[in-house]
C-alpha positions as CSV (number, residue, x, y, z in Angstrom):
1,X,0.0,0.0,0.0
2,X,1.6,3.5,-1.1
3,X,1.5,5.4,2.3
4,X,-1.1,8.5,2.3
5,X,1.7,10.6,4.3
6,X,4.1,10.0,1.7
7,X,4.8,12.9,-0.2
8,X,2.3,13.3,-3.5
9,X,3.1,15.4,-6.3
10,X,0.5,15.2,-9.5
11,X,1.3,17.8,-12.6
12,X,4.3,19.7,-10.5
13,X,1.7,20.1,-7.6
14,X,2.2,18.7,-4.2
15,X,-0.9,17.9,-2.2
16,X,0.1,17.3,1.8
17,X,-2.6,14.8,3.8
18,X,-5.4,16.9,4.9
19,X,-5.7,19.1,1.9
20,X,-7.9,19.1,-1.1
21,X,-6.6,20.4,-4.7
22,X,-7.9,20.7,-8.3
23,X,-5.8,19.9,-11.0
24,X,-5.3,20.4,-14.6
25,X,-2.7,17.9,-16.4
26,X,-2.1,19.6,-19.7
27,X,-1.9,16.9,-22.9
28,X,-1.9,19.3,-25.9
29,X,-2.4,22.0,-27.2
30,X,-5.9,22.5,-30.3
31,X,-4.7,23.5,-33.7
32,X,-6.0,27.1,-32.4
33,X,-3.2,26.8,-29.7
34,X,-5.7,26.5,-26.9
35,X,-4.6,23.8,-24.2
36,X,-6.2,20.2,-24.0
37,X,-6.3,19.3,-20.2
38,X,-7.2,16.5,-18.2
39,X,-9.2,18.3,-14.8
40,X,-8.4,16.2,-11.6
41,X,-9.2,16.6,-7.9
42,X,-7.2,15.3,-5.4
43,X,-8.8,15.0,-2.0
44,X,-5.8,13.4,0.9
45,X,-7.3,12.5,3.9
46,X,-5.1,13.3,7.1
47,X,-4.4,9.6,7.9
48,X,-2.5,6.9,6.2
49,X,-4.9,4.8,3.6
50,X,-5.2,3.2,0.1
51,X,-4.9,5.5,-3.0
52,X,-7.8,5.4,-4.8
53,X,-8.7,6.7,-8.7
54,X,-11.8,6.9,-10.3
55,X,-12.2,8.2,-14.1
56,X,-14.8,8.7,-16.4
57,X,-15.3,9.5,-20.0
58,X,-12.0,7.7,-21.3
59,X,-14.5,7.4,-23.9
60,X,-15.9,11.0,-24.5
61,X,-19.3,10.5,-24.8
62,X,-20.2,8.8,-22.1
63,X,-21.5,10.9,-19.4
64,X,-22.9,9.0,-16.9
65,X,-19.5,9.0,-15.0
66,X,-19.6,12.4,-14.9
67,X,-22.1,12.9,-13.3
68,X,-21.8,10.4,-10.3
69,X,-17.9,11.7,-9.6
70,X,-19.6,15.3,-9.1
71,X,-21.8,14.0,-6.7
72,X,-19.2,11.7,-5.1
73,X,-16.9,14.9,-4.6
74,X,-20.0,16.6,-2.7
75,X,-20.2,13.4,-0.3
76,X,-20.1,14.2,3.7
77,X,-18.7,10.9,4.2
78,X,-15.5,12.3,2.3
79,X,-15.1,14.1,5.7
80,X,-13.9,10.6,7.1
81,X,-11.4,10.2,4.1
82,X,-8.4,7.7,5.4
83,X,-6.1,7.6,2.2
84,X,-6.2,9.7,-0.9
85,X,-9.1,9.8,-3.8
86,X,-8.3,11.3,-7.0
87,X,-11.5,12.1,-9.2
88,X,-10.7,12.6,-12.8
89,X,-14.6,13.2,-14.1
90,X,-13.1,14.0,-17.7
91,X,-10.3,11.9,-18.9
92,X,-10.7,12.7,-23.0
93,X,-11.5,16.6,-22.6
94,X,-11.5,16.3,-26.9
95,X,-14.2,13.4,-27.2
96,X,-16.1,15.2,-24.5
97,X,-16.3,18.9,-25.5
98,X,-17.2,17.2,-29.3
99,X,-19.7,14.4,-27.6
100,X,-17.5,11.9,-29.5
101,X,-15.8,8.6,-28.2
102,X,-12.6,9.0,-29.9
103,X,-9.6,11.3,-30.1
104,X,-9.1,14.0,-33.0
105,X,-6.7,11.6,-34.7
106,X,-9.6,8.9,-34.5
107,X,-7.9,6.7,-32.2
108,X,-10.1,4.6,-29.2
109,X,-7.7,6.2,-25.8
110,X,-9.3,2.4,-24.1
111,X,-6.8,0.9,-26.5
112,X,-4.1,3.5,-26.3
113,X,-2.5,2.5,-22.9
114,X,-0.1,2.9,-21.4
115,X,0.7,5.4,-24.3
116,X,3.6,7.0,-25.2
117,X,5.3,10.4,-24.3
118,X,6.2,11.5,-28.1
119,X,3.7,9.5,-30.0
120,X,0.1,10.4,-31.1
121,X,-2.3,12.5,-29.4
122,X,-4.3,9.1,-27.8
123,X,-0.8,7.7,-26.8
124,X,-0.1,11.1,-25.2
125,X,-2.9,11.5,-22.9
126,X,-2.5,7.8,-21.6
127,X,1.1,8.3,-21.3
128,X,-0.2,11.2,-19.2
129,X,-2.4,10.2,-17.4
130,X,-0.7,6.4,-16.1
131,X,2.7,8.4,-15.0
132,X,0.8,11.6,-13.1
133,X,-2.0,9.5,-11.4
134,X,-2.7,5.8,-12.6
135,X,0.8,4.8,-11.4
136,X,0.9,6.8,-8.2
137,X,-2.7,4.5,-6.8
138,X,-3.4,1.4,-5.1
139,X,-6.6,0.8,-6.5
140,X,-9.0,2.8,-9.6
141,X,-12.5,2.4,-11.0
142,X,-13.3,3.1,-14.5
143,X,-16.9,4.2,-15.2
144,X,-18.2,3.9,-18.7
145,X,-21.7,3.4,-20.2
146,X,-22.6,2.0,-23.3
147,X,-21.7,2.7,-27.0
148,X,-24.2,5.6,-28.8
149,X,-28.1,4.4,-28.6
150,X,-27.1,1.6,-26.7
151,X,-27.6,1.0,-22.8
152,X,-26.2,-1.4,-20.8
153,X,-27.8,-2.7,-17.4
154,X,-25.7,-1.6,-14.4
155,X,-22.5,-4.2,-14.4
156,X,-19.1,-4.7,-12.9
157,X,-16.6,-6.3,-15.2
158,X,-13.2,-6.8,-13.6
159,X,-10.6,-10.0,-13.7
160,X,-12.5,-11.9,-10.9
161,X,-9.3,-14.3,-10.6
162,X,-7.7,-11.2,-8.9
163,X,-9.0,-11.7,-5.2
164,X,-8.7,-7.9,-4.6
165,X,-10.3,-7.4,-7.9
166,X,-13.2,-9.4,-7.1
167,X,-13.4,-7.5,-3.2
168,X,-14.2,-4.1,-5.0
169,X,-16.4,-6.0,-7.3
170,X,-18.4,-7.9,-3.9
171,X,-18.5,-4.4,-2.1
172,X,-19.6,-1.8,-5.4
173,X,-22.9,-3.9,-4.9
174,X,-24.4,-4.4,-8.0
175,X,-26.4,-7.8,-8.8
176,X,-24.2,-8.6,-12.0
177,X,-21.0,-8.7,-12.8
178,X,-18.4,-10.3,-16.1
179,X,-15.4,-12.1,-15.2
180,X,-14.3,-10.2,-18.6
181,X,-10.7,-10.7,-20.5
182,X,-8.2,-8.0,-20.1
183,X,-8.4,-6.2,-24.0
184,X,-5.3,-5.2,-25.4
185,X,-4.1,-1.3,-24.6
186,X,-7.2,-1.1,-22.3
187,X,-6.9,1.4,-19.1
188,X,-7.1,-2.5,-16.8
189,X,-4.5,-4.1,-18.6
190,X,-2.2,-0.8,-18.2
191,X,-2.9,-0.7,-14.6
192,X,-2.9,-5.0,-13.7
193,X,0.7,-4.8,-15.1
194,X,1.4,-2.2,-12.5
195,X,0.1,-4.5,-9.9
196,X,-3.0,-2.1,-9.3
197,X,-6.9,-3.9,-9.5
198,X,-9.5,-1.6,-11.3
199,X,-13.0,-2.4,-11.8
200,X,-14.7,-1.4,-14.7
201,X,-18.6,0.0,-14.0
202,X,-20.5,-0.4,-17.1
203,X,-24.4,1.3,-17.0
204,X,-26.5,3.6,-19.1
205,X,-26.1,4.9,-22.8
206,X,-23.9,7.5,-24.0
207,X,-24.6,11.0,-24.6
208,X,-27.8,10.8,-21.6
209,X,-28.2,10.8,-18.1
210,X,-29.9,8.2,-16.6
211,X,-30.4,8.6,-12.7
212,X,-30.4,4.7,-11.7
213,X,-27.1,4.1,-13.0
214,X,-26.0,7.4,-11.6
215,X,-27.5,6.5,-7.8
216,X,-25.9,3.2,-8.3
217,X,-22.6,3.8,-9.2
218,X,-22.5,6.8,-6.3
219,X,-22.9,4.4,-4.1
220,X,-20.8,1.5,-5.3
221,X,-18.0,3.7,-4.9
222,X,-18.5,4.7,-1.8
223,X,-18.9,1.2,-1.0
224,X,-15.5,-0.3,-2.4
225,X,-13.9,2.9,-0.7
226,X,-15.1,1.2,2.8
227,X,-14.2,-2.4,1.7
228,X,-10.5,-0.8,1.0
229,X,-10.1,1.2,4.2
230,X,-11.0,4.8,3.2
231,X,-14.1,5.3,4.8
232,X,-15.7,3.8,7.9
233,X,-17.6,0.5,7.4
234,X,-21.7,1.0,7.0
235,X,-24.7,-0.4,8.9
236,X,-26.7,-0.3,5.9
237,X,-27.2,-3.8,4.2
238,X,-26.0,-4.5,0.8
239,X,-28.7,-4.0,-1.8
240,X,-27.8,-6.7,-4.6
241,X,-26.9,-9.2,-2.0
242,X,-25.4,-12.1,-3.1
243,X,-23.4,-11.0,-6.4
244,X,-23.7,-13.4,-9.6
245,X,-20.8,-13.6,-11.7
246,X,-21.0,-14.9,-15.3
247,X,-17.9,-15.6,-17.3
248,X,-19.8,-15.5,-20.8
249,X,-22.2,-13.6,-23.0
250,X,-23.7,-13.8,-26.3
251,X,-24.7,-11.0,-28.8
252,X,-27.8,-11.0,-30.4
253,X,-27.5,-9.7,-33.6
254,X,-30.2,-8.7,-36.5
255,X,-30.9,-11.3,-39.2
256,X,-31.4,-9.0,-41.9
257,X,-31.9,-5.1,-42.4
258,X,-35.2,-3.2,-40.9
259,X,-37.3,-1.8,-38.6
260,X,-36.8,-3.1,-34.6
261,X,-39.6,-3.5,-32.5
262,X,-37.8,-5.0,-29.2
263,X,-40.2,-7.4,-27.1
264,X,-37.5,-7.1,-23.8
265,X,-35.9,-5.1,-21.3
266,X,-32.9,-4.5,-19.7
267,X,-32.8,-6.7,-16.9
268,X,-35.3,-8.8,-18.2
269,X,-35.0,-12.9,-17.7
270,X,-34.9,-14.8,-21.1
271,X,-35.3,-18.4,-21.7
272,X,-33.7,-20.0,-24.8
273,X,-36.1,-20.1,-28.1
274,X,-37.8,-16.9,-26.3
275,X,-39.4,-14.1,-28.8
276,X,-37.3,-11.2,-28.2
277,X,-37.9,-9.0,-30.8
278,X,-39.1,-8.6,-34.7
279,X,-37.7,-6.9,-37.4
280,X,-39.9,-5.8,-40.1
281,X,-39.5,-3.8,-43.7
282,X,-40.9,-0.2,-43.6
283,X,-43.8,-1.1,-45.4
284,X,-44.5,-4.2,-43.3
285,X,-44.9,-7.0,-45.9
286,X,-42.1,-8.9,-44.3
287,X,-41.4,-9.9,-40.7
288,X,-38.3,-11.7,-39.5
289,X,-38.9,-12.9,-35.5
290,X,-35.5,-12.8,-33.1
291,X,-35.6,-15.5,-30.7
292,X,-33.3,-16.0,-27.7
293,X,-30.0,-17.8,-28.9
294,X,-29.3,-18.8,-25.1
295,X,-30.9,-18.4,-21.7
296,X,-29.6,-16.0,-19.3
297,X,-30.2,-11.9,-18.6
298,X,-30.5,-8.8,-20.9
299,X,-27.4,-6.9,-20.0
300,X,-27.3,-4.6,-23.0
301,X,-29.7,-4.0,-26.1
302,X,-29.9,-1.5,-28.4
303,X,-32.0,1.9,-28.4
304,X,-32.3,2.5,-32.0
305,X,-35.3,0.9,-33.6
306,X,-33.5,0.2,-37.2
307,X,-30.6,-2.5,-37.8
308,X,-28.6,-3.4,-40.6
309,X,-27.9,-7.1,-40.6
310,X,-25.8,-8.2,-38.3
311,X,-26.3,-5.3,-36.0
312,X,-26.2,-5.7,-32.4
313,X,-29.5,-5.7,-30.6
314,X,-29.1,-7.4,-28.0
315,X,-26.3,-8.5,-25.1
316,X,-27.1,-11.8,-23.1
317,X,-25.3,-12.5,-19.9
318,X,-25.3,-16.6,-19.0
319,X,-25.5,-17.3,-15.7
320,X,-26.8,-20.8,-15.8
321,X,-29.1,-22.3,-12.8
322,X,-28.5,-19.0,-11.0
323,X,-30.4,-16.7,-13.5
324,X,-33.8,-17.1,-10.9
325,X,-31.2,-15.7,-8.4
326,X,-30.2,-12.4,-10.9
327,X,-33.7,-12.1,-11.6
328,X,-35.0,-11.3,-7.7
329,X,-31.7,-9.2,-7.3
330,X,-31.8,-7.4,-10.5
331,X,-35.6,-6.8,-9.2
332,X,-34.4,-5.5,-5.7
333,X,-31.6,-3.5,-7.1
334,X,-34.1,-1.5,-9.7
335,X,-36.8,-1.2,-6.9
336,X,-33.8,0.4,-4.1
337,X,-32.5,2.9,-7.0
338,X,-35.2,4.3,-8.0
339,X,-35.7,8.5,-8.6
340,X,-38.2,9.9,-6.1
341,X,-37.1,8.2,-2.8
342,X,-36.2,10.0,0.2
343,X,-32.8,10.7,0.9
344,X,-32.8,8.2,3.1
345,X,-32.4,6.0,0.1
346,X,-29.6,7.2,-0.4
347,X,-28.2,8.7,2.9
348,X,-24.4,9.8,1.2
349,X,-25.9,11.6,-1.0
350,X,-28.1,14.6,-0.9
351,X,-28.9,14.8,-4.3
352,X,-32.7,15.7,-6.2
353,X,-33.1,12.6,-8.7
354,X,-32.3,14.0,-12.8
355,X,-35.7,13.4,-14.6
């Protein structure tokens, strides 16, 4: 464990325990010579503790992390803070001030790391970003949602054959989780090969809000930061309970070109050979039915209603006998995060729900 009292120095500046910082870690500069920064705030708590990150929007369009770091940051159990947190609510200032996933020079940065110092833009801002904070933590979280017009139901996916890994994963509290592959130049394989675990929290759509996911993931982090030792251990009961961990998935993808009408949910409980959705021409002379390929739970679907074939419409999670199990806590989850219920709901957080 790096030692909170340790001297910490992030973009030349040098944050002592017991004080509270914002950051901007310059990357580049816009062809009209303005700066591209990455906006941090560093919050050291006055006793020793784990080093904790947690970024959104590697991916600049999706938002979702934004939000629930700003909320996080406005916590009173902060007040307790053992350790050091470092928010980064903006990692790809470019992809989010042009609501786009990628870099200028079209590059993904989730396959750019760990980057390099005199190579293109992506590999800049990852070189950046894993020298001045990735490499100076114990422990991150990556928040992400899904791709354009696509959601995805509130998952962890993390290496679950890392025990400390699959501790944040237990403690974030949400009723599904991936025991997903480390992809090549990802932000987790950067940060495994420096020996520090990061979870991945996957909910939502790009480019929206959606105040679930965002409840959700404010309080998953303020769970893992008590299951680390940054903040005092909670009364309150876990909400997912047990968690379900499935180690594969299976896309669902359109048959041919046309018009989607979805039969299923997010969240929803499928049974192989189930009717999921049909896919019709725009004058409706010819319907083509999608049927479950495998049993399991809608983790992802799309929210476009028109496919091309082979589009991707749907995401199934496999979880085998235990799907009755994700299906009460999938119901439990949605029924404890919803908008509208008093702050004791959510006690951390004082927030009025985004409609």
């Amino acid at each position: 464990m790096k030692d909170a009292g340790a001297p910490l120095v992030i973009g030349g500046t040098e944050i002592p325990p017991g004080f509270r910082d914002h950051i901007n870690l310059p990357v580049g500069q816009t062809f009209a010579h303005n700066e591209l920064a990455i906006p941090l705030q560093v919050m050291r708590g006055r006793r020793d503790g784990p080093r904790l990150f947690v970024c959104a929007a590697i991916h600049g369009d999706e938002i979702n992390g934004v939000e629930i770091i700003r909320r996080l940051l406005q916590a009173p159990a902060l007040k307790r803070l053992k350790g050091t947190l470092i928010a980064i609510p903006i990692v790809n200032m470019h992809g989010f001030i042009h609501q786009s996933r990628y870099l200028p020079d079209g590059r993904d940065l989730n396959r750019s790391f760990p980057g390099t110092e005199r190579g293109s833009l992506a590999g800049r801002v990852a070189y950046t970003f894993v020298d001045e904070v990735v490499s100076k933590c114990t422990h991150g979280i990556d928040l992400h949602t899904g791709a354009r017009h696509r959601s995805n139901f509130p998952q962890i996916r993390a290496d679950l054959d890392d025990e400390r890994a699959m501790a944040m994963t237990e403690a974030f509290d949400v009723p599904l989780a991936l025991d997903a592959k480390i992809r090549d130049g990802s932000l987790r394989e950067c940060a495994g090969d420096l020996d520090i675990p990061v979870i991945l929290y996957e909910a939502g759509e790009a480019l929206r809000f959606d105040e679930l996911h965002i409840r959700a993931g404010v309080r998953g982090v303020l769970n893992v930061m008590r299951c680390i030792g940054m903040l005092p251990k909670s009364r309150r009961k876990p909400v997912a309970g047990r968690l379900v961990v499935s180690d594969k998935s299976t896309w669902v993808r359109a048959s041919e070109s046309g018009i989607v009408r979805a039969f299923a949910a997010l969240g929803d409980r499928v049974t192989r050979g189930d009717l999921i959705a049909m896919i019709t021409d725009p004058l409706g002379k010819a319907e083509a039915p999608v049927y479950a390929p495998v049993s399991g739970m809608i983790i992802g679907r799309t929210n476009l209603p028109l496919a091309y074939e082979g589009s991707a419409i749907f995401h199934i999670a496999q979880y085998g006998r235990q799907v009755s199990v994700v299906e009460k806590q999938v119901e439990e989850f949605t029924e404890a995060h919803q908008p509208g219920f008093t702050d004791d709901d959510l006690p951390d957080v004082d927030e009025p729900p985004i409609s």
